[in-house]
N, C-alpha and C positions, 0 to 999 in steps of 0.2 A: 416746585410746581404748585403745591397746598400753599405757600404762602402769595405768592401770584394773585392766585384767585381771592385768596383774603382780603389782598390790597384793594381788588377791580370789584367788590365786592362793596368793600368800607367805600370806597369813590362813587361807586352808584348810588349810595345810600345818600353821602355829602351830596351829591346832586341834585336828590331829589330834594332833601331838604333846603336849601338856597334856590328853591321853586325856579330849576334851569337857568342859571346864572353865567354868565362866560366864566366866569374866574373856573367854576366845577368844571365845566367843560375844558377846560384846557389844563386843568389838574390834572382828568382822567384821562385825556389823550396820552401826558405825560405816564401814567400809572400803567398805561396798555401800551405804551412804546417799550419802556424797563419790565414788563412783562413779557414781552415776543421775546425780549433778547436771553433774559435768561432761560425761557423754553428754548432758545434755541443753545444756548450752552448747554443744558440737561440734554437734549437731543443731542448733541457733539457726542456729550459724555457716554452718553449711552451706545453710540453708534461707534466710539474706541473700545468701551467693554466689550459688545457683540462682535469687534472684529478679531479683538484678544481669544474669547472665547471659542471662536471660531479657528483662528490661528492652535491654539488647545485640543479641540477636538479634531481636527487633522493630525496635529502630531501625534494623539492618540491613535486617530486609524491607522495612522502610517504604521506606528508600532505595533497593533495588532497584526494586521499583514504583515509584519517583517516576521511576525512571530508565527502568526502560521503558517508562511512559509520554512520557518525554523522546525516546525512542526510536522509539517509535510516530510522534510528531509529526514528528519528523524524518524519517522515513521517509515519509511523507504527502508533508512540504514536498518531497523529492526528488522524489517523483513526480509531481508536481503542479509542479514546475520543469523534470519532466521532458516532461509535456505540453505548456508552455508554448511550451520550446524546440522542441521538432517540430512544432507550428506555426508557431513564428516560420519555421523552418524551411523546412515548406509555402508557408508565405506570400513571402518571401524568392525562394523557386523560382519561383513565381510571377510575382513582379516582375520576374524576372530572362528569363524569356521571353516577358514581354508587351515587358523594353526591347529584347531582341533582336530583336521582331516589327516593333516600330517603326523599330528601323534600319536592318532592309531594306526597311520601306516607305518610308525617307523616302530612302534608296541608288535604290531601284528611281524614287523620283520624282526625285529629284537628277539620275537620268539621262535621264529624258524631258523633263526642262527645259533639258537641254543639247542633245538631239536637238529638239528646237524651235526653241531658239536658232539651230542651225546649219541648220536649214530656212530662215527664219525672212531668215538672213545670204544664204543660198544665192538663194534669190526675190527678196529686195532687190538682189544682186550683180545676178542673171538681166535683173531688169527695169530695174536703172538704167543708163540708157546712159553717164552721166556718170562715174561710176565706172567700168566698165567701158573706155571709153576712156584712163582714167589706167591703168589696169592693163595696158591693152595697151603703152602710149608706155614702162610702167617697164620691160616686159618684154621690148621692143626694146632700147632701151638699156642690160639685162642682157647681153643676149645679145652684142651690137656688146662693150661692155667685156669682157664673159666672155672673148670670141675674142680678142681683141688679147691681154689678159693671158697665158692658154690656148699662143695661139702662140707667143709668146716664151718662155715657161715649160717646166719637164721635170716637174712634179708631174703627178698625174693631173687629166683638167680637173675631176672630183668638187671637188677646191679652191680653184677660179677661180669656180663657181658659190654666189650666195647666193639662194637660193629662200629668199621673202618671202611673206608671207598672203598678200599685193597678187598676187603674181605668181599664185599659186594660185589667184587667178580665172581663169588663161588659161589655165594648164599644171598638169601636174604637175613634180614636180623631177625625173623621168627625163627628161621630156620634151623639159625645160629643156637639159639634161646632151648629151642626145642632137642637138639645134642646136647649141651650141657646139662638139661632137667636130665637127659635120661642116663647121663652119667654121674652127676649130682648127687640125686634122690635117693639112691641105697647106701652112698657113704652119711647124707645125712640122716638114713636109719639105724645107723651103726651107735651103740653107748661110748660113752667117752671114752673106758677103759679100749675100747674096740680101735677108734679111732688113735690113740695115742701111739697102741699097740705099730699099725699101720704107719706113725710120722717116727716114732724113736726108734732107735736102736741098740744093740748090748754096749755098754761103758765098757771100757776096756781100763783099767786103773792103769796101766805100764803107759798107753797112749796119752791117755787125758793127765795124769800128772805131770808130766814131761816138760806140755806149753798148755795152759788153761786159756791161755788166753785167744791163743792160734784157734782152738778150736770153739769159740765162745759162740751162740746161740744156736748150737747142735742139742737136742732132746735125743736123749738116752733113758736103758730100761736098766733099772739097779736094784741089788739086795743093799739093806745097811743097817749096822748094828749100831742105835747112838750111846755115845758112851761121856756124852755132856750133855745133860738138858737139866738146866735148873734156871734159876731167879740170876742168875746171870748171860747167860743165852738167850732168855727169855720163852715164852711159854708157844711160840710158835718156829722158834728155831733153834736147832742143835747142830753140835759137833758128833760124828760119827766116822766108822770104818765101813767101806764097803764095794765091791767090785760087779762084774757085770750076773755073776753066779749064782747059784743059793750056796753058802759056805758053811750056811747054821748059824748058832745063836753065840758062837765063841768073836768077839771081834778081832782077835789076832791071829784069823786065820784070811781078815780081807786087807789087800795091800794097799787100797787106798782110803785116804782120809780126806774129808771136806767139812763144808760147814754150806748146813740144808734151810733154807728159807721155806717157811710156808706162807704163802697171802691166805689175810683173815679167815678167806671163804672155806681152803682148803684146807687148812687147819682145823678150824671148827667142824667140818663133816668129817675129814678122813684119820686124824689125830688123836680127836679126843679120847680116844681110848689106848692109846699108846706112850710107850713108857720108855725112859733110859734101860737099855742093854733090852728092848725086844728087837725082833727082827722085822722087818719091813722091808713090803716091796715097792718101789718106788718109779715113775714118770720124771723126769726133770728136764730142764734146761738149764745149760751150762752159760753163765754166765761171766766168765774167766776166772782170773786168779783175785785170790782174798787172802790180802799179806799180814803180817801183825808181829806185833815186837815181843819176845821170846823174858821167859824170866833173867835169864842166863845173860840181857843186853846185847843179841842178835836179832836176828829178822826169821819169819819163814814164809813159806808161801804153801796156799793150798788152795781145791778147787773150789770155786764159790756157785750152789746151785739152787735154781727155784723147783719148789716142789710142784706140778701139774696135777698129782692125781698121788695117792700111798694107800697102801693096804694092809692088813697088820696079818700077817702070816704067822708068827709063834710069841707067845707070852713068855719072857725070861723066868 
């Protein structure tokens, strides 16, 4: 279009100068006929681009509408997924306190079938004398065992006692607790010698030599005369004679012979002052037979005992 007018431009001027001549004159006709025509291609041209461009921006709209229509829908589907879930929601909550309702209805019944049950145990206990009588005979023989245990013992009697369902037909475990203390408590006032007094018995040499072994962890009360104790024995146990008696200080007048162990403890308090051929009283536990091979290349046997407690009754 610039160049157009350039031409129709430069032609007016040739015009003027050839002081209005036909030749200019029909120059410039020419210059302004090749002028309309290419305005009018530029116009063409321009009226294809505006209609491209136009063709462009429709298909634009059209895609923005398809798209907020795409938009719409989705927004729908949210909402509508959004109902959905607040219900499930609801419903969810729902279930969830109807299973709570039923667990403590079925807790609250779980409990009154165990308070039946134990009614139930209680009336059968109540009424059956058969039972009942076994539960007394266990609960005596708790008790009787408790004590003995109890006595000898330094724990608290709480750990001598085993309360049993059984027994809980008769007592309760205090009550239990509370018999054995008061059976207990003056055997474990008792000194040792007192107590041993109470669990041993007199040896009898004719008995106990016989089978050592038949009668092995029985505690017996004995006189005995040792008549080995040296650096071969060693220094907390000897060979001696001796029977359930006092016989004196002669050892060939007791008819049995053994071989007397002392633990450290009881040696070092009750021993150390005692000697080969004094007389001693003695606490033991027989332990069986103590065999050993003979100078002569035979055997013998004798009784083998631990010493509990000794006392040194006469100086040889």
């Amino acid at each position: 279009m610039r160049t157009v007018l350039v031409l129709v431009a430069m032609a007016m001027m040739a015009s003027s100068c050839a002081g209005g001549s036909d030749g200019a004159a029909a120059e410039l006709e020419t210059l302004r006929a090749d002028s309309a025509a290419e305005i009018a291609d530029i116009q063409d041209q321009a009226a294809d681009e505006l209609a491209a461009a136009s063709s462009q921006v429709e298909a634009l709209e059209a895609t923005v509408a398809e798209q907020a229509d795409t938009i719409v829908e989705l927004t729908d589907t949210v909402d509508q997924a959004a109902v959905e879930l607040a219900s499930q929601v609801d419903e969810t909550e729902r279930v969830e306190s109807q299973l709570s309702r039923t667990n403590r209805e079925l807790t609250s019944a779980e409990r009154r079938a165990d308070d039946a049950e134990e009614q139930v145990d209680e009336l059968l206990i109540r009424y059956d004398a058969e039972i009942r009588v076994d539960a007394q005979a266990a609960w005596d023989t708790e008790v009787t065992e408790a004590c003995t245990d109890a006595g000898d013992g330094t724990l608290t009697i709480r750990n001598y006692v085993d309360h049993t369902d059984q027994l809980a037909i008769i007592g309760t475990e205090a009550e239990l607790i509370a018999l054995v203390t008061d059976c207990a408590e003056p055997l474990r006032n008792r000194s040792i010698e007192e107590r041993l007094s109470a669990e041993c018995k007199q040896g009898s040499a004719d008995q106990i030599t016989k089978d050592p072994d038949a009668l092995a962890g029985n505690c017996y009360i004995m006189y005995v005369v040792p008549w080995q104790w040296d650096s071969r024995t060693g220094q907390c146990n000897f060979l001696g004679s001796w029977d359930g008696s006092n016989l004196g200080t002669r050892s060939y007048k007791y008819d049995g012979d053994g071989i007397f162990r002392a633990p450290p403890e009881v040696c070092e308090s009750d021993l150390d002052e005692a000697d080969q051929d004094d007389l001693l009283k003695v606490w033991v536990t027989l332990t069986g037979a103590y065999r050993y091979d003979t100078a002569a290349g035979g055997t013998n046997e004798i009784p083998d005992f631990v010493i509990r407690k000794a006392t040194l009754i006469t100086k040889a």
